[in-house]
C-alpha positions in Angstrom: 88.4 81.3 190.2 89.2 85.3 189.6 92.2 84.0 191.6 93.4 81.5 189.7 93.1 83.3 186.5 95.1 86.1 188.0 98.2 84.0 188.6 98.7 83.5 185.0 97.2 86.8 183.6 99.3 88.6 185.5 102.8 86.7 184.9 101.6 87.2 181.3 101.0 90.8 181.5 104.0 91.5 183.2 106.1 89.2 180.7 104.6 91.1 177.6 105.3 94.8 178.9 108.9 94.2 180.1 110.4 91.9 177.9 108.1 92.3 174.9 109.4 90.6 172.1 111.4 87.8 173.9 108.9 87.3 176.4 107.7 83.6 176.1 110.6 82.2 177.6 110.6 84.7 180.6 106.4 83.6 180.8 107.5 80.5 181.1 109.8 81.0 184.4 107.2 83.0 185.9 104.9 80.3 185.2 106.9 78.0 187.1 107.4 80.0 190.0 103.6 78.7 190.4 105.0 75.1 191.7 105.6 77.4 195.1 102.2 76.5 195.7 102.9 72.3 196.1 103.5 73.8 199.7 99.7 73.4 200.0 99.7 70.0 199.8 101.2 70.2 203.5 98.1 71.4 204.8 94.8 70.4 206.1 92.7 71.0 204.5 94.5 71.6 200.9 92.5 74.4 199.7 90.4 76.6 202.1 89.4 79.6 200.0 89.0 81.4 203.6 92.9 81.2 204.9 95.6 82.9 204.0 98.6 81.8 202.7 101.3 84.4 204.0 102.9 82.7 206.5 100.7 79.7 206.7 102.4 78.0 204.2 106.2 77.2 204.2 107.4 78.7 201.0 104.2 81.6 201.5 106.7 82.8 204.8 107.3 86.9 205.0 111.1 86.3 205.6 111.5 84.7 201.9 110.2 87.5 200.1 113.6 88.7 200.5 115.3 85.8 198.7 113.0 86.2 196.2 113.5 89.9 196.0 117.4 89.1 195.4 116.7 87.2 192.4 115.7 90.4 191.0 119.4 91.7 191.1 120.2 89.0 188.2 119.2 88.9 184.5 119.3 85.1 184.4 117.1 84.8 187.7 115.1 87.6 187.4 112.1 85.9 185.5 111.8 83.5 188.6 112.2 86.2 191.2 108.8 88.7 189.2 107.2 85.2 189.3 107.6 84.7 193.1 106.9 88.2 194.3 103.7 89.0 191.9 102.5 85.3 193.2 103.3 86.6 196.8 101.6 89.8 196.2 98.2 88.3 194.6 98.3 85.5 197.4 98.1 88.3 200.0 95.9 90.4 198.1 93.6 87.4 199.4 94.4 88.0 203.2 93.2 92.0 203.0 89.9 90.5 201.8 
């Protein structure tokens, strides 16, 4: 449950300190960026709070952090791309635990 909670405190938290005033719309893409996880619905069983995601899931694969990463490197993606990387990063947060 922490979990869940996690994925939109800490889009929200990261929304509020870098784009302060504006930052509902840019919560909003990050919030998004949470569909990555319809990639679970390709597993058996759908939730199974003891695997790990990283590269168990198809869009949870190491070699797409990059492609995230690059939507970093534009303004008008860059919402999308803190939204995929913190989800990455609190997703295998799970797999050191």
């Amino acid at each position: 449950m922490v979990h869940m909670a996690l994925h939109v405190l800490i889009p929200l938290a990261l929304s509020l300190l870098i784009y302060r005033k504006k930052w509902k719309i840019p919560f909003l893409w990050m919030m998004a960026t949470m569909a990555v996880d319809l990639d679970h619905l390709f597993a058996e069983p759908i939730y199974d709070p003891g695997r790990c995601s990283i590269n168990f899931h198809p869009l949870h694969q190491v070699y797409l952090f990059a492609l995230y990463a690059l939507l970093l490197f534009f303004p008008a993606t860059r919402p999308a791309g803190i939204g995929l990387l913190s989800h990455m990063a609190l997703d295998g947060s799970d797999c050191l635990f």
